[in-house]
KENU-314972 format. One record per residue (C-alpha): x, z, y negated; residue in one letter. Coordinates in steps of 0.5 Angstrom, whole numbers, always signed. Layout:
! residues N
ATOM     xx     zz     yy  resn
ATOM      X      Z      Y     a
...
END
This chain:
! residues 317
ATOM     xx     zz     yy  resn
ATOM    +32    +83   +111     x
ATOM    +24    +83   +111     x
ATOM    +21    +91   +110     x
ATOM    +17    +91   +117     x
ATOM    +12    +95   +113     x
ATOM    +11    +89   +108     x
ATOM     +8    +83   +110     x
ATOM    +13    +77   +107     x
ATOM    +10    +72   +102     x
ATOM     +7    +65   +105     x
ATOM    +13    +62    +99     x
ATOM    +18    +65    +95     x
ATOM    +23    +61    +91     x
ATOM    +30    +65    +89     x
ATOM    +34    +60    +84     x
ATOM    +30    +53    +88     x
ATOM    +34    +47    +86     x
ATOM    +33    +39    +88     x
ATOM    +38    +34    +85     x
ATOM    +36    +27    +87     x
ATOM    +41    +22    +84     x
ATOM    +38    +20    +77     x
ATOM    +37    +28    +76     x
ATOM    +34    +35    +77     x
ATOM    +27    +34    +80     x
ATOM    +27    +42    +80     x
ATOM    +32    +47    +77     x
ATOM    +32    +55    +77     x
ATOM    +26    +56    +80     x
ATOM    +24    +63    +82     x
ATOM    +16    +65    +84     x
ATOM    +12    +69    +89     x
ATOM     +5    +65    +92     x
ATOM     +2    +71    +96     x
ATOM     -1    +70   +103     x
ATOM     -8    +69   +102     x
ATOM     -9    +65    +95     x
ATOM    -11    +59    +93     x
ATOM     -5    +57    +89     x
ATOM     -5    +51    +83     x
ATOM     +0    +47    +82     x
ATOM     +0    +43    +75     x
ATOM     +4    +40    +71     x
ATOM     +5    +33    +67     x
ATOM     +8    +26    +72     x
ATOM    +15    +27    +74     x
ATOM    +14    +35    +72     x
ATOM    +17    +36    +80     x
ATOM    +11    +38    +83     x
ATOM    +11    +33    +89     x
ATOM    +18    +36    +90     x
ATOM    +16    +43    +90     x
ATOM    +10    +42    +96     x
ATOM    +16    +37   +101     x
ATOM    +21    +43   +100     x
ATOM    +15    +47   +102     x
ATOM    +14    +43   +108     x
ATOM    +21    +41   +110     x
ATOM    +20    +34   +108     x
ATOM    +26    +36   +104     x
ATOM    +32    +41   +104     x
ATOM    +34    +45    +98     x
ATOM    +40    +42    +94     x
ATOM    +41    +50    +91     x
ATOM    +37    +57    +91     x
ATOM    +32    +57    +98     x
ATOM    +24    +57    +99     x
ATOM    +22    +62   +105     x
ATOM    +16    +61   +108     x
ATOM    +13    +66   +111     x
ATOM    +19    +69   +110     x
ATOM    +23    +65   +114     x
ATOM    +29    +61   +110     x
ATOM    +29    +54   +115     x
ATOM    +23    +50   +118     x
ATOM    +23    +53   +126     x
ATOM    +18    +50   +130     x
ATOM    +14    +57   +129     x
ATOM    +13    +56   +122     x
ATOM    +12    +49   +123     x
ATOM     +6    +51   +128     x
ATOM     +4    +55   +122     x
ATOM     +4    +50   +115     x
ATOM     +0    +43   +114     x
ATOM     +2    +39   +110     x
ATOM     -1    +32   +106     x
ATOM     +3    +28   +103     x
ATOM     +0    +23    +96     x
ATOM     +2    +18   +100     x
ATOM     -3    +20   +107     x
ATOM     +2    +17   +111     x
ATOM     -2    +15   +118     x
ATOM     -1    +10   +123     x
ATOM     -4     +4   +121     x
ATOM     -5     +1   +128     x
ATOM     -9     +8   +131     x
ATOM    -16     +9   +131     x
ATOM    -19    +14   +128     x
ATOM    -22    +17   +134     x
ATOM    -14    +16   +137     x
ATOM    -11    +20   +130     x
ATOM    -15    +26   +132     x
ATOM    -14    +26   +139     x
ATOM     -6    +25   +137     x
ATOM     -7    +31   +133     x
ATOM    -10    +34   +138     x
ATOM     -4    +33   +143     x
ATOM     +1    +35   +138     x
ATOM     -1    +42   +136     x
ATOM     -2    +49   +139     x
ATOM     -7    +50   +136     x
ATOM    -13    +46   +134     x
ATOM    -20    +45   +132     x
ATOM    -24    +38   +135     x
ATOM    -30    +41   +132     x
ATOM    -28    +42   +125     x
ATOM    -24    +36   +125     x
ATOM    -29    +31   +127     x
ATOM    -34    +35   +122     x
ATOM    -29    +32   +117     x
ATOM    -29    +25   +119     x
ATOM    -36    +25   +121     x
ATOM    -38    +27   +113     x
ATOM    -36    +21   +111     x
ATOM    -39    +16   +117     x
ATOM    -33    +14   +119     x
ATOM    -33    +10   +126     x
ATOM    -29    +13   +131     x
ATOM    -26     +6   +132     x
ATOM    -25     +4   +126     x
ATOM    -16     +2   +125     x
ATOM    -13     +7   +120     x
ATOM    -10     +1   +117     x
ATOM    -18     -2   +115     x
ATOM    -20     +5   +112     x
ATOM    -20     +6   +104     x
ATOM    -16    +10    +99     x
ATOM    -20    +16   +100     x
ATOM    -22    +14   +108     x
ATOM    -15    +16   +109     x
ATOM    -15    +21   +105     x
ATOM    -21    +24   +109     x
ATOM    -17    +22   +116     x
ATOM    -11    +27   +113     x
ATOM    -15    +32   +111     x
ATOM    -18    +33   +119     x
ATOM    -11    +33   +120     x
ATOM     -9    +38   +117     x
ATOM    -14    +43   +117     x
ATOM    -16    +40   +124     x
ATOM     -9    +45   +126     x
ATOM    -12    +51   +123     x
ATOM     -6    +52   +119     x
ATOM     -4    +59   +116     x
ATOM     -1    +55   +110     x
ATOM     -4    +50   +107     x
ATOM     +0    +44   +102     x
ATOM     -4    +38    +98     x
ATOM     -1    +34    +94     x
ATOM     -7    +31    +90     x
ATOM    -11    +30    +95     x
ATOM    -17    +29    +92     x
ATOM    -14    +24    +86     x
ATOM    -18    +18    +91     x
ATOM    -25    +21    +93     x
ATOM    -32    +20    +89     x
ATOM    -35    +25    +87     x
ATOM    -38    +28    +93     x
ATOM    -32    +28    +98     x
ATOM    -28    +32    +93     x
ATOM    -35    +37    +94     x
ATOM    -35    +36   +101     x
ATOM    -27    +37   +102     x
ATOM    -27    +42    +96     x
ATOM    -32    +47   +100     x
ATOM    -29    +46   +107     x
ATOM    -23    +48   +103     x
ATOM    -26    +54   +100     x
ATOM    -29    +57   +107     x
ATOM    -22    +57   +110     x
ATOM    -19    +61   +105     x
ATOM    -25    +65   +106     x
ATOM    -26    +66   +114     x
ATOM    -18    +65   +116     x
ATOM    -15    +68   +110     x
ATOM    -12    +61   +109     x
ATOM     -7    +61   +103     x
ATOM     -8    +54    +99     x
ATOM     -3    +51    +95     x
ATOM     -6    +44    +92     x
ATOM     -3    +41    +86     x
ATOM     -7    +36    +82     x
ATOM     -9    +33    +75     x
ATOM    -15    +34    +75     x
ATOM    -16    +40    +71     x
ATOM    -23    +42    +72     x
ATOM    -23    +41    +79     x
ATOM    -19    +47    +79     x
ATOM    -24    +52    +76     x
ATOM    -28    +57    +80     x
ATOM    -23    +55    +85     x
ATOM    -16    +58    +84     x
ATOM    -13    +65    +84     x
ATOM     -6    +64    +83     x
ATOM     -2    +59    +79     x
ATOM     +4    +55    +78     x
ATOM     +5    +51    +72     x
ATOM    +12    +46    +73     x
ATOM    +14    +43    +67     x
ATOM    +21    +40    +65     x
ATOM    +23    +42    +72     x
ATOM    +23    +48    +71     x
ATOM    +16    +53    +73     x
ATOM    +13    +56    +66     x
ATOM     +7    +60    +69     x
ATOM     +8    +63    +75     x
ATOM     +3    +68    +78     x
ATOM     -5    +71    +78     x
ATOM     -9    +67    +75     x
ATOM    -12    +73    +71     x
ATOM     -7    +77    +70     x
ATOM     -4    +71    +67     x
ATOM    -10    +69    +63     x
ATOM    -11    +76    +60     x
ATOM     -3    +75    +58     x
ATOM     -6    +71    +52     x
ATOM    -10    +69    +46     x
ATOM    -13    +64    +44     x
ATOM    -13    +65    +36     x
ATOM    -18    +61    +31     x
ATOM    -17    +62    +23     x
ATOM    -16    +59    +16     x
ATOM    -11    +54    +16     x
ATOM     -7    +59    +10     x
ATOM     -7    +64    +15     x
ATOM     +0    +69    +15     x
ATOM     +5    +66    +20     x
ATOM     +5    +69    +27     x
ATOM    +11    +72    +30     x
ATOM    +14    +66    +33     x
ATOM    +16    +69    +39     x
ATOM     +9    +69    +41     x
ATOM     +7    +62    +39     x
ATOM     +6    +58    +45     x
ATOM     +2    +52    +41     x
ATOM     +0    +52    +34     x
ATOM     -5    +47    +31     x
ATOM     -8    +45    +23     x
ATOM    -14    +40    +23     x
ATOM    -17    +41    +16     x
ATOM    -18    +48    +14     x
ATOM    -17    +51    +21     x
ATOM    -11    +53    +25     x
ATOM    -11    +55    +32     x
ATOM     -6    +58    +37     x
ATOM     -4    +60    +44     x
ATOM     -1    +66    +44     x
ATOM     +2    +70    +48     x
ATOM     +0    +77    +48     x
ATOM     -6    +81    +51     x
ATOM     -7    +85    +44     x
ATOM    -11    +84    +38     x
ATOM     -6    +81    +32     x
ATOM     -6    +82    +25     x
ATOM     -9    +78    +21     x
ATOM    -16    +74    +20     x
ATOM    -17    +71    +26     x
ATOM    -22    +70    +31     x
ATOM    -18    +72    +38     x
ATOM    -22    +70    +45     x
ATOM    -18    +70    +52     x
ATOM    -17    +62    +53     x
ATOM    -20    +58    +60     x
ATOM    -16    +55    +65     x
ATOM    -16    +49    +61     x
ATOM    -14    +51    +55     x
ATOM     -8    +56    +56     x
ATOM     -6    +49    +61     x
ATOM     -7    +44    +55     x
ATOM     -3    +49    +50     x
ATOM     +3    +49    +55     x
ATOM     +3    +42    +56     x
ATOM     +4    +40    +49     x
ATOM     +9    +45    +47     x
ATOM    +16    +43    +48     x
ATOM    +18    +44    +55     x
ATOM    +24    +47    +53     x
ATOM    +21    +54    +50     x
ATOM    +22    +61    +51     x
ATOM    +19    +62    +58     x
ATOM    +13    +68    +58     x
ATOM    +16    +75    +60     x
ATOM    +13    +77    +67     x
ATOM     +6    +78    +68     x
ATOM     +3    +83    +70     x
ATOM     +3    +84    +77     x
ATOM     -2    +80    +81     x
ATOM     -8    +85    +83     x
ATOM     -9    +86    +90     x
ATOM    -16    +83    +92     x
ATOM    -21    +87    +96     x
ATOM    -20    +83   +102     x
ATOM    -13    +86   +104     x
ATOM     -7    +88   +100     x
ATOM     -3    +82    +97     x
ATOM     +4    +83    +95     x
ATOM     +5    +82    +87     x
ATOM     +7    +74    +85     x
ATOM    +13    +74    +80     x
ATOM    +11    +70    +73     x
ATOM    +17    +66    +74     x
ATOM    +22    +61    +69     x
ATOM    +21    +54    +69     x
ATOM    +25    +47    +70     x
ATOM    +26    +40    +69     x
ATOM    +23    +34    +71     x
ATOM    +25    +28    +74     x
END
């Protein structure tokens, strides 16, 4: 039972599993996302992120462990009212217009903002009679975020939204993401291969890999929890408890390891970017010794937020 004084997380995950018949999608996963992030989840094809995001959004029930959203175990329709959800595939009605989309979202939930949801369609200078199913990849995309963002959700899931917009909807679509993080407190949780993409924009991680989460928690805490380490290739060994990826080309060597402290040695130490600690993970073996708990997540000057869990990972299907 939730302490009254406490706000529940937006998700947390105890032992979270999906078995499909080839095989665990995810296993054994345990994580904290804190209301009020913006949450990356990362991690290579068929690594159980698509997963992840239908468990959160009730698209799909847990075969072990339980995912609670806002504190909640199961999909009730106050928690419904609260989470939006867009899918890789952005399932719309082909038959329906835009115009006709919107009003149906419009119809559908408690809540909603026209102004914001028009605002969406019309920056990409869509016709309001135009058919759902004459609409490109990245129309659609636009259309579903609408959707989505039209209902002023507490929670907020993407799954590879962006993968088909040019360059100036993602800026478009990433801004209207970022206000609604900023003025409603909107917890984001957005999953993508594009790894640049996240830089600037996410505070909080999770890194799925294998099935199984291999990151999990502040972005910072997370990244000052390891070294990016450059030196001769002759260097002394490091203590492989430690090494996340280590590489020789020539007569360097480089490695991701990881502790926050100076190691002994002739090495160059800086703390690694987003895109490096991701990339050294992703070409470690999946099976490798999971990081120890990360520091707790630091409340940011807004409001306190609960302190997300570094979590162990899973395999992917």
């Amino acid at each position: 039972m939730n302490n009254p004084t406490t706000v529940a997380p937006a998700l947390e995950a105890a032992g979270l599993g999906r078995n499909y018949r080839g095989g665990w999608a995810l296993r054994d996963c345990n994580f904290t996302v804190p209301i009020g992030r913006i949450c990356g989840v990362v991690g290579p094809n068929g690594a159980g992120k698509s997963t992840l995001l239908s468990l959160a959004a009730r698209q799909l029930i847990a075969t072990e462990g339980e995912l609670r959203v806002f504190g909640e175990p199961a999909g009730t329709p106050e928690e419904r009212a609260r989470v939006a959800y867009v899918a890789q595939d952005k399932p719309l009605y082909p038959g329906l217009t835009v115009a006709e989309t919107l009003r149906m979202g419009r119809e559908l939930n408690p809540v909603w903002d026209q102004e914001l949801a028009q605002q969406i369609v019309d920056q990409g200078e869509l016709r309001p009679k135009t058919r759902i199913g004459s609409l490109s990849g990245g129309q659609r995309t636009r259309v579903s975020m609408a959707l989505a963002l039209g209902k002023l959700p507490e929670l907020l899931l993407l799954d590879e939204p962006m993968a088909d917009l040019d360059p100036l909807a993602r800026h478009q679509l990433m801004g209207t993401l970022m206000s609604a993080a900023a003025e409603r407190g909107t917890t984001i949780v957005v999953s993508s291969h594009i790894l640049p993409e996240l830089v600037g924009v996410i505070d909080h991680l999770l890194l799925v890999q294998g099935a199984r989460i291999r990151l999990a928690g502040d972005l910072d805490d997370i990244l000052d929890g390891h070294r990016l380490l450059t030196g001769p290739a002759g260097s002394a060994a490091l203590p492989p408890e430690l090494v996340v990826e280590q590489r020789i080309g020539g007569r360097q060597a480089t490695a991701l390891v990881r502790t926050g402290e100076p190691l002994d040695g002739p090495w160059e130490s800086e703390r690694p970017s987003l895109e490096e600690l991701l990339l050294g993970y992703l070409r470690a073996p999946a099976d490798l010794t999971p990081a120890e708990p990360n520091t707790p997540a630091r409340p940011r000057p807004d409001a306190a937020r609960p302190a997300a869990t570094p979590a162990n990972d899973e395999k992917a299907a």
